[in-house]
C-alpha positions, 0 to 999 in steps of 0.5 A: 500500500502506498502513500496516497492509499494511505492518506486517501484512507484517512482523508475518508476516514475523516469524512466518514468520521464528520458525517456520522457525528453530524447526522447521529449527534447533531441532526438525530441526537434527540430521536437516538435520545427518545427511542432509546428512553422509550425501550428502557435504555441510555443511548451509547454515548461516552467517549469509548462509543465514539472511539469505536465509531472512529474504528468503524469509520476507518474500517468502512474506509479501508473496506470502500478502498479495496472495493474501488480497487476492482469496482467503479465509483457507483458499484463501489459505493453501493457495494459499500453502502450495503456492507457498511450501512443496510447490514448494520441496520438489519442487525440494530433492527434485530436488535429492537433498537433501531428507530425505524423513522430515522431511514427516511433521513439515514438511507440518502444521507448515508449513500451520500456519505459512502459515495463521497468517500469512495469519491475521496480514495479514488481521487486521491489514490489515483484509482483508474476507476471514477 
């Protein structure tokens, strides 16, 4: 791996990082609040919660950097969105803590996340796919 895969990793790392803290901490912050209240429990919100989040950001962009290495920009992104988003959301749904809502706003604004940082490492990277 070479210096810009790398630097275009942690570019997308920090696009992934920004775009979650805003959607999930200042735009739905209150829904994540009430929808957890309501089944009894204290939204995940302590510092070592978002040091995780940090870790899924960086793997979310090291898993859209080996796709873009075979796929084109909108296979790349869709292929990572259903990894990174859609198989998230089928388990929290599972799980009964999904607020299901929250879609409406979740789904465009996290194919947006994930087309900007395949977006991000193909630029960056030099990738022949765009």
């Amino acid at each position: 791996m070479n210096i810009k895969a790398i630097i275009s990793i942690l570019a997308a790392t920090v696009w992934i990082s920004l775009s979650e803290f805003v959607r999930n901490q200042l735009l739905f912050n209150k829904l994540w609040m009430e929808h957890y209240k309501s089944l009894g429990l204290v939204f995940p919100s302590t510092p070592i919660h978002g040091a995780i989040w940090g870790v899924w950001s960086l793997v979310f962009a090291v898993l859209i950097y080996f796709l873009a290495q075979k796929y084109s920009l909108i296979q790349t992104t869709i292929l990572a969105w259903v990894a990174g988003f859609v198989m998230m959301w089928l388990v929290i749904g599972n799980l009964d803590v999904l607020p299901y809502k929250l879609l409406w706003f979740a789904v465009p604004l996290s194919l947006l996340e994930a087309f900007v940082a395949a977006w991000i490492i193909v630029k960056i990277s030099a990738n022949k796919q765009t």
